[in-house]
C-alpha positions in Angstrom: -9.3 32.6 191.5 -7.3 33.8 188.2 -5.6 30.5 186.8 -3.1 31.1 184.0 -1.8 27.8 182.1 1.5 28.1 180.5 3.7 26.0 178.2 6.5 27.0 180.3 7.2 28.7 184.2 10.3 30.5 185.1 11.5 30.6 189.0 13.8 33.7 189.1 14.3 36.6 187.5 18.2 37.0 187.3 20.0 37.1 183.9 19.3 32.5 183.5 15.5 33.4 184.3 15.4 36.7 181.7 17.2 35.2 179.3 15.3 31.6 179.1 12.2 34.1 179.2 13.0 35.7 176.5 14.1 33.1 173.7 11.0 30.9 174.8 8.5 33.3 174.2 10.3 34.5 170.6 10.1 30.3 170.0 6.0 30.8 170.8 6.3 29.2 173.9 4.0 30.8 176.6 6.3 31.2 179.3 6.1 33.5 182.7 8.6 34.2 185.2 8.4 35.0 188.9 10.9 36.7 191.3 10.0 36.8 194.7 12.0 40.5 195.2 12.8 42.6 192.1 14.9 41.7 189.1 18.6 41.1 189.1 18.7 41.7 192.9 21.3 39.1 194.1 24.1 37.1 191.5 23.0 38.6 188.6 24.1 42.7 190.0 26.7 41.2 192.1 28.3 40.8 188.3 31.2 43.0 187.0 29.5 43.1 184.0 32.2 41.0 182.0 31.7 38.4 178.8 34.6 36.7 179.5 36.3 34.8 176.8 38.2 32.5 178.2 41.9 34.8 178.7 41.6 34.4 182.5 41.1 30.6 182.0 44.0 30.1 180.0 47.4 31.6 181.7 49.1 28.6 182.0 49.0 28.6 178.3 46.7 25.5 178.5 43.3 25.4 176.4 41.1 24.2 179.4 37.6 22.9 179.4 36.2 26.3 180.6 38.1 28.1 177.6 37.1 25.8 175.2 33.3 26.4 176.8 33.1 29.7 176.7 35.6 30.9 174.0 32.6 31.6 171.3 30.5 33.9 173.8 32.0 37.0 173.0 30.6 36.8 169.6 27.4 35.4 170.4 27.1 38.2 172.9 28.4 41.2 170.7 26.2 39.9 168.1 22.8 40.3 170.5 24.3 44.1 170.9 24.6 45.4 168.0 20.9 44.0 167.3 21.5 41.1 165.0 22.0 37.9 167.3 19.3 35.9 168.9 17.5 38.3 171.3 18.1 42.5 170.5 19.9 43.7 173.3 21.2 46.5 171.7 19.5 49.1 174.3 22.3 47.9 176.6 25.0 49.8 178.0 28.3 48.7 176.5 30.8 50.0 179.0 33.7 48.7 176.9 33.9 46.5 173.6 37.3 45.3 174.7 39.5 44.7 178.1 42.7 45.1 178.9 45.3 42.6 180.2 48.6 44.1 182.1 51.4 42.2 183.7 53.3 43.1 186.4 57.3 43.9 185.7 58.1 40.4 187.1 59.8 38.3 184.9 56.9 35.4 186.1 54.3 37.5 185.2 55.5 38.5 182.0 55.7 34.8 180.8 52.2 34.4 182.1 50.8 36.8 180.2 52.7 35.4 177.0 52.0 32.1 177.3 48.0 33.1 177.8 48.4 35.0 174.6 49.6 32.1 172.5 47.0 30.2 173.8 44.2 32.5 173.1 45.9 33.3 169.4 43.2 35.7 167.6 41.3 36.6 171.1 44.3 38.8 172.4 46.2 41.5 171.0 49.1 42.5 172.4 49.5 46.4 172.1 53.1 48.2 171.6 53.8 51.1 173.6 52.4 54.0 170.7 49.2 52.0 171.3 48.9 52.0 174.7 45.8 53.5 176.5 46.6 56.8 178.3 46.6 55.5 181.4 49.0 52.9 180.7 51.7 55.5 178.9 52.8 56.4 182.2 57.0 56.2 183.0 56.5 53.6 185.9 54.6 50.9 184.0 56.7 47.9 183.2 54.7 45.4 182.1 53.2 44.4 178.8 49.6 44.7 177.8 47.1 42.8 175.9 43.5 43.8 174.9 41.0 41.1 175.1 38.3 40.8 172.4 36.5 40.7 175.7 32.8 43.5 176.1 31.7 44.7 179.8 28.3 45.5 179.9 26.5 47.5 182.3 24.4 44.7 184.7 20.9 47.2 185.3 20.5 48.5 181.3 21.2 44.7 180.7 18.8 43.9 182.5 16.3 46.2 181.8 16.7 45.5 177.9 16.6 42.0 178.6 13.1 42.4 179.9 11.1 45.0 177.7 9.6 42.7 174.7 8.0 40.3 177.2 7.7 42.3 180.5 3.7 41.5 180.7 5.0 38.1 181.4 6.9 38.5 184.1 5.9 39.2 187.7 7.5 40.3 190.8 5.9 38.5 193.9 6.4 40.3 197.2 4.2 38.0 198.9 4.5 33.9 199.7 3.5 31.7 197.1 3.2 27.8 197.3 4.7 25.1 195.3 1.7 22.1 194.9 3.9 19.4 194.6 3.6 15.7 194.4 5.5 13.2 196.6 8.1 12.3 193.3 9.4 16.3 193.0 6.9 17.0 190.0 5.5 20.4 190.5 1.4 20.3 190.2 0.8 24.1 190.4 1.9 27.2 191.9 -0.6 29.2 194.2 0.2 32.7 194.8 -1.6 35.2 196.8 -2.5 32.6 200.4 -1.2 29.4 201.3 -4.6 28.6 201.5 -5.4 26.9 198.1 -8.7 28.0 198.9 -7.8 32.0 199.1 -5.1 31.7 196.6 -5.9 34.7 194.2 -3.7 33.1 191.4 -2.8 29.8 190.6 -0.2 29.4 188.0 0.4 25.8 185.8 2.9 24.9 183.2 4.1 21.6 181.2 7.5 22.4 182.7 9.0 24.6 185.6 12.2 25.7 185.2 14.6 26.7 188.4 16.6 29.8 187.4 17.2 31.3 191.5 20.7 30.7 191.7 21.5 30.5 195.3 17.6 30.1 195.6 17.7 27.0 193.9 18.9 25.3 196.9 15.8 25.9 199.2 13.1 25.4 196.1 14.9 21.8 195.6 14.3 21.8 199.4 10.5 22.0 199.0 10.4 19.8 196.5 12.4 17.2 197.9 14.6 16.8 195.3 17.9 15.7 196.6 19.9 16.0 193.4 21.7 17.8 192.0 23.4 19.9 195.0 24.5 23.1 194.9 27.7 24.9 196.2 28.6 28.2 197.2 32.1 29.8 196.5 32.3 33.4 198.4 33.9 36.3 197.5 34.5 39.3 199.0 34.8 42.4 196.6 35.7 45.5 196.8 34.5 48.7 195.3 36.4 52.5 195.2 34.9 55.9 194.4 36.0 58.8 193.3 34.8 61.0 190.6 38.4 61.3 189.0 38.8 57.6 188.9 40.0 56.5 185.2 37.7 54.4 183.3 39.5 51.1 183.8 38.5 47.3 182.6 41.6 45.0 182.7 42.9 42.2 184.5 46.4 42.5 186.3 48.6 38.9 186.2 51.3 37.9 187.7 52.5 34.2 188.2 49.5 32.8 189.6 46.8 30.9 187.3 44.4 33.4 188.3 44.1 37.2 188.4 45.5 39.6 190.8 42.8 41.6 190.3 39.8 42.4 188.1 38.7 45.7 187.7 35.6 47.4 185.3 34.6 50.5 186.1 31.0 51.6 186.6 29.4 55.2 187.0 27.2 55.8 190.4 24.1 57.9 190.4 26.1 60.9 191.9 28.4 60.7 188.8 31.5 59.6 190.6 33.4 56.6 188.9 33.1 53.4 191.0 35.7 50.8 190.6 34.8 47.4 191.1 37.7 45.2 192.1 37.3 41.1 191.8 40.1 38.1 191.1 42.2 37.1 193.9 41.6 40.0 196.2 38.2 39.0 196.3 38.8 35.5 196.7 40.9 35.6 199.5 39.5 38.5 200.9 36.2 36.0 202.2 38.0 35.7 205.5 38.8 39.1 206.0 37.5 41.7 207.9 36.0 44.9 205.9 38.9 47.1 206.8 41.2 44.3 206.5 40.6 43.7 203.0 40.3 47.4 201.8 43.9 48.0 203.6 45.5 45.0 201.8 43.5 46.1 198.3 44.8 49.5 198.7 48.2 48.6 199.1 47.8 46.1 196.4 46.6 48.7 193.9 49.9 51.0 194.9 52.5 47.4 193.7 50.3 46.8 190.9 49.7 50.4 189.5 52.8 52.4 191.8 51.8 55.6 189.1 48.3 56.4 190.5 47.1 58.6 193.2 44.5 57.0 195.5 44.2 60.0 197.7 40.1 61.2 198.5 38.8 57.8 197.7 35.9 56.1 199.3 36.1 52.1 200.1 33.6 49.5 200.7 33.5 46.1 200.2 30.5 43.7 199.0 30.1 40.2 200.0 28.3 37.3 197.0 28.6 33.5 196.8 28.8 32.1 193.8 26.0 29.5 193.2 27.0 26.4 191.3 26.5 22.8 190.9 28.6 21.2 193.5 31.4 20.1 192.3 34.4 18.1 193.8 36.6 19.9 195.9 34.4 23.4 195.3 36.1 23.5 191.8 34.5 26.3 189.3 32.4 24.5 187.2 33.1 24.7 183.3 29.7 25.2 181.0 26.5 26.0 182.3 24.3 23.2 183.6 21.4 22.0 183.1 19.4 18.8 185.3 16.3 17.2 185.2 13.7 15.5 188.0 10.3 15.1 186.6 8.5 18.1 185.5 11.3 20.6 186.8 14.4 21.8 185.3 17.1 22.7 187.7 19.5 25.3 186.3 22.9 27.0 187.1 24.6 29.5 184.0 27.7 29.5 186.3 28.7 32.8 185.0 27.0 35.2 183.1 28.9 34.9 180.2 27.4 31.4 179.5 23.6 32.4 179.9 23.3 31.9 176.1 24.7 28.3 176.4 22.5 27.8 178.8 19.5 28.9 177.0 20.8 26.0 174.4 20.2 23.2 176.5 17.2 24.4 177.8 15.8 24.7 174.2 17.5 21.2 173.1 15.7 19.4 176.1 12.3 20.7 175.4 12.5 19.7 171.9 14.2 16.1 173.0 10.9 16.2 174.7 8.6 16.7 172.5 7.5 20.3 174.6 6.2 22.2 172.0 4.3 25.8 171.7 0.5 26.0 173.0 -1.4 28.3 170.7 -0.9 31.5 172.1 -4.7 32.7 171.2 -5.9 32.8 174.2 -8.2 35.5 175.8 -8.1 33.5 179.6 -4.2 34.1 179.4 -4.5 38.3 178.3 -7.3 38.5 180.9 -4.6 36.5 183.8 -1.9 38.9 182.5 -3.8 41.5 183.4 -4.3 40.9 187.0 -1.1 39.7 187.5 0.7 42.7 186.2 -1.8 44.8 187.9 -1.0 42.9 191.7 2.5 41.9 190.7 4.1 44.3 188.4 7.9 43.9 186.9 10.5 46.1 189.1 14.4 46.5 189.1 16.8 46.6 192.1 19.5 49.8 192.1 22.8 49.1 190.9 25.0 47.5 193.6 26.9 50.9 193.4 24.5 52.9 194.4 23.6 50.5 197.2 27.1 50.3 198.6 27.8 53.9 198.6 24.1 54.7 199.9 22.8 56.6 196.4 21.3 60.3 196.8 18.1 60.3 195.4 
């Protein structure tokens, strides 16, 4: 049996899992993460990519707690891409450094989109109409528009960067793996390779064990018997459009609601068509619709929000995510990104991507509250278990939900 002992084990290899991973090892923490399918492959490329900060939060003109939690992430985030923040991520796709915010001609939409600008003063622009983006110079558009100090990145180079420096410590598990646990939730050991401790080929300790699955929290605090915190699911049901002449597009369109009519980022399929990817309220109260349902009402959506463009030769599907939070009362969207504690386990939630970094801040905070501190990492038993891992389980990446959805031509 190979037997690897770490300062620190990661459960899921989302953007939480990748993340923690990374900053813990650059601390000299000896920390591995598992994924029991292949990086990125449920939340975390269900994303559209955004770093919100905080516009779609604010269109009352209120400052809530979720704009006042993620307001500095933009910065932190831009700062990581350009190569000078806390982990280089500067081999990642930046699909856009800023979004766009457009109102409808509504009067009631027009004084959203004011009031969210005063509220957010320095984090949106608004642009006059010499400034405006081509596809916004067109005779029928009404509204006013805003840029957002706002980046979209693209989810799989993301990703893929995330992982690089430390990929030797990160394994993709195909097979079932137990958690030894004792009777109070703390986490002994973890055999991989045969429920049979006996025929385990691997078995995998750590000082702490940190929960990063997302919606696969739920059934590891099952096994473990730890009853809080619980977690909640809030579905959405998106919808994606392909065509190759589809404009590169990453804005929100308001109206009087609190919330988006729509969210669109564009993304680029393996074919080279242009792949729209549509969230906000269409997705949200798309959940109880049917397929066709929801691409009829998006489509004629898209014709009252942008009456200009032509949606003729374009392909539709939709895609179906929950998004897996702390429970909260009345399924309300959590605001920061959360962190719990039962014995020897950490339970995490990053509640949106933009927060990951936040997240990785508690995370760090605890373990030094704690006293957790790096192992020496000279350790030939760890390079010889590293070995065998990567050579059983080696790191690999799900397609891009794009490519998925539209069935990708290899």
């Amino acid at each position: 049996m190979t037997t690897i002992n770490a300062d620190i084990a990661i459960i899921g290899g989302g953007i939480a899992g990748l993340w923690l991973h990374h900053r813990l090892n650059d601390l000299g923490y000896y920390t591995v993460l598992i994924e029991n399918q292949t990086l990125g492959n449920a939340q975390t490329l269900s994303s559209q990519g955004i770093i919100h900060g905080g516009a779609k939060y604010s269109l009352n003109g209120m400052l809530s707690g979720a704009t006042s939690a993620i307001s500095d992430m933009p910065k932190r985030w831009l700062d990581c891409l350009d190569g000078s923040g806390e982990i280089d991520l500067s081999e990642t796709n930046v699909l856009t450094d800023n979004q766009l915010m457009w109102s409808t001609q509504s009067l009631s939409s027009k004084l959203t989109s004011f009031f969210s600008s005063k509220a957010l003063n320095g984090h949106m622009q608004s642009l006059d109409k010499k400034s405006l983006p081509e596809f916004f110079k067109h005779p029928e558009f009404k509204g006013n528009l805003y840029r957002l100090n706002e980046p979209v990145v693209d989810v799989p180079s993301l990703l893929k960067n995330l992982s690089k420096k430390w990929q030797e410590r990160i394994f993709c598990i195909k097979e079932e793996y137990e958690l030894i646990s004792s009777t109070d939730g703390k986490i002994e050991k973890i055999l991989i390779g045969s429920t049979d401790e006996l025929q385990a080929s691997i078995e995998l300790q750590a000082k702490k064990f940190i929960l990063t699955s997302g919606e696969g929290n739920e059934a590891l605090l099952k096994r473990l018997s730890i009853n809080t915190p619980k977690m909640q699911r809030r579905p959405l049901q998106m919808v994606l459009a392909k065509e190759k002449k589809l404009p590169g597009l990453y804005a929100h369109c308001i109206g009087a609601s609190t919330k988006p009519l729509a969210t669109i980022t564009t993304h680029v399929h393996s074919d080279g068509d242009n792949v729209w990817y549509i969230g906000g309220n269409i997705a949200e109260e798309g959940v109880q619709q049917s397929k066709s349902a929801l691409i009829n009402h998006t489509k004629k959506t898209l014709s009252k929000l942008l009456p200009w463009f032509e949606m003729h030769g374009i392909e539709w599907e939709t895609h179906c995510v929950n998004r897996a939070e702390p429970a909260q009362k009345a399924l309300l969207r959590p605001d920061t990104a959360f962190l719990a504690r039962a014995n020897n386990v950490y339970i995490t939630w990053p509640t949106k991507l933009a927060l990951t970094p936040n997240l990785a801040d508690q995370v760090i905070a605890q373990l030094k509250q704690e006293c957790i501190t790096p192992s020496s990492d000279e350790d030939t038993q760890r390079q010889d278990a590293e070995q065998v891992m990567n050579a059983q389980h080696s790191i690999q990446f799900s397609s891009s939900l794009w490519d998925r959805a539209f069935n990708a031509k290899n």
